[in-house]
N, C-alpha and C positions, 0 to 999 in steps of 0.2 A: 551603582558602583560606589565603593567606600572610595572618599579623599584623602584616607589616610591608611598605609601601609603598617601601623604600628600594632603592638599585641594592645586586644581590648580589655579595658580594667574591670574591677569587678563590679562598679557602679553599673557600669556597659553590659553588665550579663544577668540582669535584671529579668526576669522570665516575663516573656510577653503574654502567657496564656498558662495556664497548669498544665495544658500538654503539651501545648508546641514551644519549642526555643528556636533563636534566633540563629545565625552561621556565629556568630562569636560565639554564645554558648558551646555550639554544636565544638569550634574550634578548640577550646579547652574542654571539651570530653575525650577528644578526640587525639588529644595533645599535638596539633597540626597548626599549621596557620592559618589566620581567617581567610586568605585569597586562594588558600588548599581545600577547604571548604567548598567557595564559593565554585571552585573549578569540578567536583565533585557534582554541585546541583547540573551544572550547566553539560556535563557530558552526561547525564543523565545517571551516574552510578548511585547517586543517593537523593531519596523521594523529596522532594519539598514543593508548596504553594508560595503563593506573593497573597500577603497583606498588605496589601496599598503597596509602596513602595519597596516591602521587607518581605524578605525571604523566611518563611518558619518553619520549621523541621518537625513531624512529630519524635517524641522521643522512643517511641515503637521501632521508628524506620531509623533513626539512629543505631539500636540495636542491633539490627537487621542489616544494616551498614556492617558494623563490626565483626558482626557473626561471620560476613561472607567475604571478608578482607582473611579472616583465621584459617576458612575451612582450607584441606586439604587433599579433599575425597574427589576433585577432578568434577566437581557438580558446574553444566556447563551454563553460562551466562545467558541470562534471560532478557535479550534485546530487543523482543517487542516489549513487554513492560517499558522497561528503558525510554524506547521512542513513543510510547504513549503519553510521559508524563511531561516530553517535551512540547508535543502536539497539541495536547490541550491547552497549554498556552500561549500558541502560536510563535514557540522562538524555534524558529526554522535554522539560526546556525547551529544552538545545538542538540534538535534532531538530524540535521545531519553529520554532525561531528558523531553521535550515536551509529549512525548508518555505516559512515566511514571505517570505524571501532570495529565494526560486524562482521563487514570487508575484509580487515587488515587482521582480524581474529579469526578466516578462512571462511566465512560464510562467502558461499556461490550468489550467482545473480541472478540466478532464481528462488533460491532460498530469502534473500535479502528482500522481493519483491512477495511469494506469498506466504513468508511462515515471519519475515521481522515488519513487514508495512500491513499483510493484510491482518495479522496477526494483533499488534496493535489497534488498529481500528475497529477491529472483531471487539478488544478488552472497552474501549473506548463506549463503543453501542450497547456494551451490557451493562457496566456502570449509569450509562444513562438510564437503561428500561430497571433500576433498581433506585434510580433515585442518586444514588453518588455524584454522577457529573450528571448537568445540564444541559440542554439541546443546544445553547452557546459555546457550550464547550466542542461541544461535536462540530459544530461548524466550523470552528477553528481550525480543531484537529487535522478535518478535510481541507481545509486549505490550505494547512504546511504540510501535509502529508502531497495534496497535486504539486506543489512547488516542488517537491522532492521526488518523485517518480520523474518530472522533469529534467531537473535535473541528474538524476541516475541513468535518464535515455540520452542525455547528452556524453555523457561519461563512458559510456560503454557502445560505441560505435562498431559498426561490424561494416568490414573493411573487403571491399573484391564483389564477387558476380552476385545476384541474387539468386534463390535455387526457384523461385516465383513468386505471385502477389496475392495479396488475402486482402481483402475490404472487409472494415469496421465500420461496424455503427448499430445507434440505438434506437427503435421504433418510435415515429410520434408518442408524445407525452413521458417519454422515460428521460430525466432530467440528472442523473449520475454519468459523468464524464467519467471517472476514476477510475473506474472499474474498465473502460475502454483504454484509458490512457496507460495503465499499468499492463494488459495483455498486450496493446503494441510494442512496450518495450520488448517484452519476453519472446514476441514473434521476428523483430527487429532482430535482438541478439539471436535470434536462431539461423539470421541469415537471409531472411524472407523482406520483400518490402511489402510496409505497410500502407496503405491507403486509409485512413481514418475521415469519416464524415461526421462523427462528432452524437453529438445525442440530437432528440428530437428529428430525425432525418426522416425526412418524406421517402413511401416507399418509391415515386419516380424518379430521384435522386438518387438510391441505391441501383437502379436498375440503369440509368444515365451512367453513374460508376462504372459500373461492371463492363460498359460498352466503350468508356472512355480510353480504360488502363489495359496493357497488354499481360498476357500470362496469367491470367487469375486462375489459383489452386481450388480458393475456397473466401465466400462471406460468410463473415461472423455477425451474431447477433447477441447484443447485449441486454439481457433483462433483468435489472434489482426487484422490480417488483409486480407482484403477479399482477396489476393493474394494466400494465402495458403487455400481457403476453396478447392480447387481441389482435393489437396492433403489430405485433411483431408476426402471426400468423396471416397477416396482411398481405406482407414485403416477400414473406418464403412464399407462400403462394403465387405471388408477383413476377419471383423468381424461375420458380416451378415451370410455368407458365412460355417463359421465356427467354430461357436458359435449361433445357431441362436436365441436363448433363452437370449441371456445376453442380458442385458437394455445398452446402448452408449447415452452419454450425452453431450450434445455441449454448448460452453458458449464460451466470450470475444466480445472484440470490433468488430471482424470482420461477427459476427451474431447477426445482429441485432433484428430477430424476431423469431418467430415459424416455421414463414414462412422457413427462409433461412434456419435454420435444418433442416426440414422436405427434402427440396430440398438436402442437404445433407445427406438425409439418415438415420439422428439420431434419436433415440425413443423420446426423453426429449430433450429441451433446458433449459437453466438458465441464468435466469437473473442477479443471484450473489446470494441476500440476500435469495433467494428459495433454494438452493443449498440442502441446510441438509435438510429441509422438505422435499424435494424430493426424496434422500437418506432412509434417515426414513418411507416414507410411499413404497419403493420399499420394503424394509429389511423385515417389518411389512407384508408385500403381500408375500413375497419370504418364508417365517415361515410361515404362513397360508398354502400355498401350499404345501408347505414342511410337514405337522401334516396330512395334506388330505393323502398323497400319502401312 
C-alpha cells in the first residue's frame, strides 16, 4: 500500500521493465489516480502480477483495459478471467469483491458457482499444462477459490422444510474436497439437505451415513480422477448391495460420460449444470411412489 496519496512525479514513473509499468505509470496513461489504479488491480478489472512488493501492469492488458472501459456493443464481462487472476495470488478479498461484482451484475447462484469459479479454475489448469502459471499457483488459486464457495454457502441459505437428503462424498484416495464442496452448495440452495463426508471416505462410512440420516433421495459420488473410479465402484456396489432401492449418482472430472458410470455401477451421472434437475425429478418420482404405496 502507497504512504502517500499524492500524484507520482515523473522521476516515480521510471519503467521497471520494457513491458511491464508500474500503477503510477499505468495512472498517468490512464489519466486517473494511482489509488484508481490500484482499486482496479484489486477488483480484478485490469490484469497485473507483484514483483516483490510492486504491482506491474503489462502494457498489453493496459490496452485492453482501455479498449473495454470504450466499448459500447453490450460485450458482456468476463468474470471468470477476472477471478482467476485474483486466485492465483491468493487475495481472497478481492476474488471475492470479484464474486460479489458478478452477483450484483445479475449473475445466478448457480451460474456464479459453475460458469464464474469453475470456470476460472478450468483457465487457471490450462495455463499451468501450457506452462504460463505454476503448480504453486494452482494451489493457491484452490485455496481462495474453497474459502470462497464457503463463503458463498454461508451467504446464500435456503430458509424452511427440506424436500430431502442426498449424501456426498469422495472414494478412498480421491483427495479434491472442491468439487464436493461446491455441489453441496448448489444442492443446499435447491433446497435439499446436504450430508457431506468429505473426501477419502471409507465405503463403510458411506453406508453408516445412509443409515444414520433420515430421507435420503440420493448419494453422490465424487470422481476428479480416473485413479479413484475403482474405488468409487467399490461404495456403489456397497450400496447396491444394501440399499437396493437408493438412486447413486456419479459426476467430476474423472467420469467423463454415461458411459464410465454405468461401468461403475452408478444409476445417474452429471454433468454439473443437471445436477438439481435430476434431484428434483428423482424427489418428484419418490412422492409419486410413495401416495401409490
Amino acid at each position: 500500500m502507497p504512504t502517500s496519496l499524492t500524484s507520482p512525479s515523473a522521476s516515480e514513473c521510471t519503467s521497471t521493465t520494457n513491458e511491464a509499468l508500474n500503477l503510477k505509470q499505468v495512472a498517468r496513461l490512464l489519466d486517473v489516480h494511482y489509488m484508481t489504479v490500484y482499486r482496479y488491480v484489486r477488483q480484478g478489472h485490469l490484469r497485473a502480477h507483484k514483483d516483490g512488493p510492486v504491482w506491474l501492469v503489462q502494457r498489453e492488458d493496459v490496452d485492453a483495459f482501455t479498449s473495454s472501459r470504450t466499448e459500447s456493443d453490450g460485450t458482456s464481462v468476463d468474470w471468470a478471467g477476472r477471478l482467476a487472476e485474483r486466485l492465483i495470488i491468493g487475495d481472497e478479498v478481492g476474488a471475492w469483491t470479484v464474486m460479489s461484482d458478478a452477483l450484483n451484475a445479475g449473475c445466478d447462484y448457480n451460474a456464479a458457482h459453475l460458469e464464474v469459479m469453475v470456470g476460472a479454475l478450468s483457465g487457471v489448469s490450462s495455463r499451468v499444462a501450457t506452462g504460463e502459471l505454476t503448480s504453486v499457483q494452482e494451489r493457491m488459486a484452490v485455496a481462495a477459490a474453497s474459502r470462497l464457495v464457503a463463503r458463498l454457502g454461508g451467504r446464500f441459505l435456503h430458509r424452511g422444510r427440506k424436500r430431502a437428503t442426498v449424501v456426498l462424498a469422495a472414494p478412498p484416495g480421491e483427495h479434491h474436497g472442491l468439487p464436493l464442496a461446491l455441489v453441496a452448495n448448489l444442492i443446499r440452495h435447491a433446497g435439499y439437505r446436504v450430508v457431506e463426508l468429505g473426501t477419502d471416505t471409507p465405503t463403510h462410512d458411506v453406508l453408516q451415513a445412509v443409515c444414520l440420516v433420515d430421507d435420503v433421495v440420493a448419494v453422490g459420488i465424487s470422481v476428479t480422477t480416473i485413479d479413484s473410479l475403482e474405488q468409487a465402484r467399490h461404495i456403489i456396489t456397497a450400496l447396491r448391495e444394501d440399499h437396493p432401492e437408493l438412486v447413486v449418482l456419479i459426476g467430476g472430472q474423472g467420469v467423463r460420460n454415461a458411459e464410465v458410470a454405468e461401468i461403475a455401477g452408478a444409476c445417474h451421472w452429471s454433468e454439473g449444470p443437471d445436477l438439481i434437475d435430476q434431484l428434483n425429478v428423482l424427489t418428484a418420482t419418490r412422492r409419486v411412489a410413495d401416495r401409490r404405496r
